[in-house]
C-alpha positions as CSV (number, residue, x, y, z in Angstrom):
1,X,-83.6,-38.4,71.5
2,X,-86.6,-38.6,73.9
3,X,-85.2,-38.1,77.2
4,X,-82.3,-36.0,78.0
5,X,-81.3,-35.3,82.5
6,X,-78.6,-33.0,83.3
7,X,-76.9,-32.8,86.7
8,X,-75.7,-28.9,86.0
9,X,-73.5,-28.0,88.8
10,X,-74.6,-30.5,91.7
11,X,-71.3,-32.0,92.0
12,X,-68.1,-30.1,92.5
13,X,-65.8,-33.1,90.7
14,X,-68.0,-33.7,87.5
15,X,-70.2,-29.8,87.1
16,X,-72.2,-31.2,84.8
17,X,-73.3,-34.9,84.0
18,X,-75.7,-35.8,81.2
19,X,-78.2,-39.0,80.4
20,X,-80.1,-39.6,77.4
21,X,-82.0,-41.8,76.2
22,X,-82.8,-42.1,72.2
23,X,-85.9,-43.0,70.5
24,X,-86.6,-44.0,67.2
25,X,-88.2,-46.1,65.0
26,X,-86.4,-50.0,65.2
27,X,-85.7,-50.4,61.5
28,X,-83.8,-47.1,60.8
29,X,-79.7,-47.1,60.2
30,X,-77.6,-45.4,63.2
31,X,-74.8,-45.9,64.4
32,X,-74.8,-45.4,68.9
33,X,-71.5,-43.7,69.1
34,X,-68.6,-42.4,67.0
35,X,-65.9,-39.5,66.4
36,X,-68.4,-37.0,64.8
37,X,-65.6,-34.8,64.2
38,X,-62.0,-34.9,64.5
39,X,-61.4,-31.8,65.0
40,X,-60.5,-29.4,66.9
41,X,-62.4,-29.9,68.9
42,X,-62.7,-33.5,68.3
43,X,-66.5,-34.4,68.7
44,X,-67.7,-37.5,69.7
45,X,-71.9,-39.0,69.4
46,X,-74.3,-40.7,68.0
47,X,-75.2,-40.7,64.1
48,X,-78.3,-41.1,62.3
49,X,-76.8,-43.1,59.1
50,X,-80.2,-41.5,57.3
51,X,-80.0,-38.1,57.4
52,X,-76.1,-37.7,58.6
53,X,-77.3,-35.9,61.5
54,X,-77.0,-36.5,65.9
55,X,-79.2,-36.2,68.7
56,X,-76.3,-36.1,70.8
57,X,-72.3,-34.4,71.1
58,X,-69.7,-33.7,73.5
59,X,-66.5,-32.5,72.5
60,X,-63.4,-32.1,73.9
61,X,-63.8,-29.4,76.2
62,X,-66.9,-30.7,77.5
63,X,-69.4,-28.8,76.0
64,X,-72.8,-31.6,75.5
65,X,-75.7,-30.9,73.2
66,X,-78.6,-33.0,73.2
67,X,-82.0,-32.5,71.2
68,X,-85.2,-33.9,71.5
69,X,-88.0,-33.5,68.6
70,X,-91.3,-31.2,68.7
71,X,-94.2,-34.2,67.8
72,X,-95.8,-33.0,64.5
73,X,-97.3,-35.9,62.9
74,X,-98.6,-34.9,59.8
75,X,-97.4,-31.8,59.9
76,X,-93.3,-32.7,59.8
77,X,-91.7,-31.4,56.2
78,X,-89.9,-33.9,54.8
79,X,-88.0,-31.1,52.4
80,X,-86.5,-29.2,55.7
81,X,-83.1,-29.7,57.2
82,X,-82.0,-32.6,59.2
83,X,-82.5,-31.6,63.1
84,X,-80.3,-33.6,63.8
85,X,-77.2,-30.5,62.3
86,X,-78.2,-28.6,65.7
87,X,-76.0,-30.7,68.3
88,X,-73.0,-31.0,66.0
89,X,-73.5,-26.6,65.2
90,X,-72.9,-26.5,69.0
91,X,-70.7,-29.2,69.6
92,X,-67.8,-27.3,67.6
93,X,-67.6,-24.6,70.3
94,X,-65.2,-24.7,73.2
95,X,-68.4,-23.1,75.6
96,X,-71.7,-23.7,75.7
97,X,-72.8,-20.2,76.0
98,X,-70.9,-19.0,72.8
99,X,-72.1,-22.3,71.3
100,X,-75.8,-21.1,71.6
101,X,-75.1,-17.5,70.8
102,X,-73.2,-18.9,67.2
103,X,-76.6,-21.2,66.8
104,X,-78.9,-18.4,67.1
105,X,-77.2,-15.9,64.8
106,X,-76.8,-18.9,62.0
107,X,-79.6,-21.2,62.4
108,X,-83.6,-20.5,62.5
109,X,-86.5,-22.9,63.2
110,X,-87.7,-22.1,59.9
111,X,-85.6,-24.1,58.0
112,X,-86.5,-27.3,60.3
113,X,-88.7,-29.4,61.9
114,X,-89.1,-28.3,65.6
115,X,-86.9,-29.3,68.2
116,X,-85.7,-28.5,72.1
117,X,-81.8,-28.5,72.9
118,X,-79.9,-28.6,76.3
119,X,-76.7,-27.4,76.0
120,X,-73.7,-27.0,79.2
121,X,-70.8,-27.0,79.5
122,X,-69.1,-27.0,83.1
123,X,-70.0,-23.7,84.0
124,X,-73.8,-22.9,82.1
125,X,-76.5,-25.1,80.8
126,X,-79.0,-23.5,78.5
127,X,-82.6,-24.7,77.0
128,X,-83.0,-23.6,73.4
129,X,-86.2,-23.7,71.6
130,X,-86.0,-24.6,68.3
131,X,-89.6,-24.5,67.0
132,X,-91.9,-22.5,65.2
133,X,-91.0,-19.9,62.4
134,X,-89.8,-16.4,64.4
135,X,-86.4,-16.5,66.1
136,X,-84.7,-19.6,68.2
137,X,-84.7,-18.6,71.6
138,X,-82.0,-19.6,74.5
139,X,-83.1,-19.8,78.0
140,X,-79.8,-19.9,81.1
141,X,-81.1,-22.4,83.3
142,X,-80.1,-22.1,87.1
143,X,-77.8,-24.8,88.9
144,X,-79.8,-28.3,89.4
145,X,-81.8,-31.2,87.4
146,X,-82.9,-30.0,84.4
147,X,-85.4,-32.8,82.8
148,X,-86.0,-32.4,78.8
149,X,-88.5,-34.9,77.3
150,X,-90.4,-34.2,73.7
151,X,-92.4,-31.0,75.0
152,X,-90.9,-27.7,76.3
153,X,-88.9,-27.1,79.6
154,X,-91.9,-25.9,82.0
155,X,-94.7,-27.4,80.3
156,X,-96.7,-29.7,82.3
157,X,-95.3,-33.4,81.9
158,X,-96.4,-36.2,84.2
159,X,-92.8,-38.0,82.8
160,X,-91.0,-35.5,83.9
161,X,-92.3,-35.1,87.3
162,X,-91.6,-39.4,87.4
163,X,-88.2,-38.8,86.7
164,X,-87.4,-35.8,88.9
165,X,-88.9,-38.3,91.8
166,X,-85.3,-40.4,91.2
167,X,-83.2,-37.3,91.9
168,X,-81.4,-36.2,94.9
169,X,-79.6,-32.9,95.2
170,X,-77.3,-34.1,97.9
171,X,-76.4,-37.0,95.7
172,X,-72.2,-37.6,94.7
173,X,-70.7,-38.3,90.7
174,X,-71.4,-41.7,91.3
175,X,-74.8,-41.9,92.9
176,X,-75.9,-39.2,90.2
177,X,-75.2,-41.5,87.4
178,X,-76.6,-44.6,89.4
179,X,-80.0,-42.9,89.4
180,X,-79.3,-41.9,86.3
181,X,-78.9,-45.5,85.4
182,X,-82.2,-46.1,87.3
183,X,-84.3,-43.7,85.2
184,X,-83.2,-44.4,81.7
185,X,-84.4,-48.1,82.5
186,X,-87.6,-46.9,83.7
187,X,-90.4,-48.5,81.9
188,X,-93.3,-47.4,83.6
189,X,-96.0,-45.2,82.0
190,X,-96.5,-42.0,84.3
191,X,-99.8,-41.6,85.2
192,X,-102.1,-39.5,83.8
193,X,-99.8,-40.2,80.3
194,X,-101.4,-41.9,78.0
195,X,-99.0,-41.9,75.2
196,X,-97.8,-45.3,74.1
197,X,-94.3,-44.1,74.4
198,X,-94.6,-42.5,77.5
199,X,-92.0,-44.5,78.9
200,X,-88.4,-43.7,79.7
201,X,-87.7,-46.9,78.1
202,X,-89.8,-47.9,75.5
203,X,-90.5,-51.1,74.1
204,X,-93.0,-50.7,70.8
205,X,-93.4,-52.9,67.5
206,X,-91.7,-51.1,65.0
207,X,-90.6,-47.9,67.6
208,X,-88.2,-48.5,70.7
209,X,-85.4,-47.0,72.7
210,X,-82.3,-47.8,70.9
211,X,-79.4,-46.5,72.4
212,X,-78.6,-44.9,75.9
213,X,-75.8,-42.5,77.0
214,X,-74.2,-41.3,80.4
215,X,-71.6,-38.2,80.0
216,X,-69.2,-37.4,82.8
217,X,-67.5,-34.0,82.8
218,X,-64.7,-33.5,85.2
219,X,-64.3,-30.3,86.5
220,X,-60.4,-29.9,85.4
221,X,-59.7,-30.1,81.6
222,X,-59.6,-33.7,81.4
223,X,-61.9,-35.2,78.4
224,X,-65.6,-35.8,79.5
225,X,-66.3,-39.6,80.3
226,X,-68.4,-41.5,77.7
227,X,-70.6,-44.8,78.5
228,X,-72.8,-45.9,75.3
229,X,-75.7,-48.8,75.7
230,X,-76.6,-49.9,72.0
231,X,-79.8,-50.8,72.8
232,X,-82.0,-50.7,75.1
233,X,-80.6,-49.8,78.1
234,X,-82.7,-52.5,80.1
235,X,-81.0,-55.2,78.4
236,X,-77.9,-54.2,77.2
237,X,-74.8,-53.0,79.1
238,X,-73.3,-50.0,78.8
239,X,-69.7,-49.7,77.6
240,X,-67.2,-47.0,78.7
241,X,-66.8,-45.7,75.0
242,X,-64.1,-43.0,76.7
243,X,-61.1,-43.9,74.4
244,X,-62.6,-42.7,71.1
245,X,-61.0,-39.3,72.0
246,X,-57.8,-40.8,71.3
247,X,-58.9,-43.4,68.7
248,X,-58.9,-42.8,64.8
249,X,-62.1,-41.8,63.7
250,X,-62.8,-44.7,61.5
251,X,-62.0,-47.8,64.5
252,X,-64.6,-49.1,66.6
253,X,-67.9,-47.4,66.1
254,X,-70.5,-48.9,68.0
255,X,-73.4,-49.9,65.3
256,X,-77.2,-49.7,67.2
257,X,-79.7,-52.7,66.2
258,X,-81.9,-52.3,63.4
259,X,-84.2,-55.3,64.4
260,X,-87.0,-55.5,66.5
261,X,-86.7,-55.9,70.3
């Protein structure tokens, strides 16, 4: 996952809403959305067929975990545990905060590559920081857009400022997932970025967007909504993937391409 935006809290119907956008490279095996788990709770996301992991979960209650991965290059240990355990650890929790308190006292960055997480729930949204070898840290972030690309919350990202530009505090369920909408088909470069995947949506040889989420979380204990694009989100509609919480885990996954765009 390269781009996760959270609405934490701006809309009294739906506290917390939640778009993502994963990228990866083309030809690797993943399924856009499944039932993770069936619980309880029963956990629905993404899976990487490689390494059995996610880069995104809700469950039930509507706690949402998303991750995006630390750029190492060279550097990434192959021997390490999938990243892609730390959405599902915090999925299985009925709150985020006891979610990230169960993550920290279990997990350590040691024993993976780096990664970010955002993590809410309808009450709390919290920034972990997965990398490095000390401690994981957890970070309560205050009501508002919260914008998580492939650096740290707070660092200095020209994509990140492009995307808060789309975002309106004053802005209803609806129009919140419209711009949402907006910005995970955004295929502009910000300026000053001069990484090839720079992009929101990302269009690359072997290296692409390829799959795109929207997660709506009522504020009563209703389900959280689900729409899945499996592909691009540019070019390929999104589906309201909402009755896999009541589906059997094994019907209707929704395989992502794994040829080029």
């Amino acid at each position: 996952m390269c781009l996760l935006v959270v609405a934490s809290r701006v809309v009294d119907e739906e506290p917390l809403i939640v778009g993502a956008n994963r990228d990866e490279v083309l030809e690797r095996p993943s399924t856009a959305v499944t039932v993770l788990d069936e619980g309880p709770p029963r956990i629905l996301g993404g899976r990487d067929e490689l390494s059995h992991g996610t880069w995104l979960a809700v469950n039930q209650h509507g706690v949402c975990a998303g991750l995006t991965n630390q750029p190492l290059g060279d550097a990434k240990h192959p021997s390490k545990r999938s990243r892609g355990e730390l959405p599902l650890a915090l999925a299985h929790h009925a709150r985020a905060d006891s979610a990230v308190d169960a993550l920290l006292s279990a997990h350590g960055p040691a024993d993976y590559n780096g990664s970010w997480l955002l993590v809410g729930d309808r009450t709390s949204l919290f920034f972990v920081d997965f990398t490095g070898s000390g401690d994981g840290t957890a970070v309560a972030l205050p009501q508002g857009f919260h914008v998580l690309e492939n650096r740290a919350i707070g660092e200095p990202s020209p994509k990140v400022d492009l995307v808060r530009m789309e975002l309106d505090d004053t802005a209803d369920g609806d129009e919140v997932a419209a711009a949402f909408g907006r910005i995970l088909t955004d295929h502009r470069n910000p300026e000053g970025d001069e990484r090839p995947n720079a992009a929101n949506c990302v269009h690359l040889e072997e290296f692409g967007t390829r799959s795109s989420c929207i997660v709506r979380v009522p504020s009563d204990d209703r389900a959280p909504r689900l729409w899945v694009a499996d592909g691009p989100p540019c070019m390929t509609d999104y589906k309201d993937v909402s009755g896999l919480w009541a589906r059997p885990a094994g019907e209707l996954p929704v395989q992502s391409r794994t040829s080029g765009l």
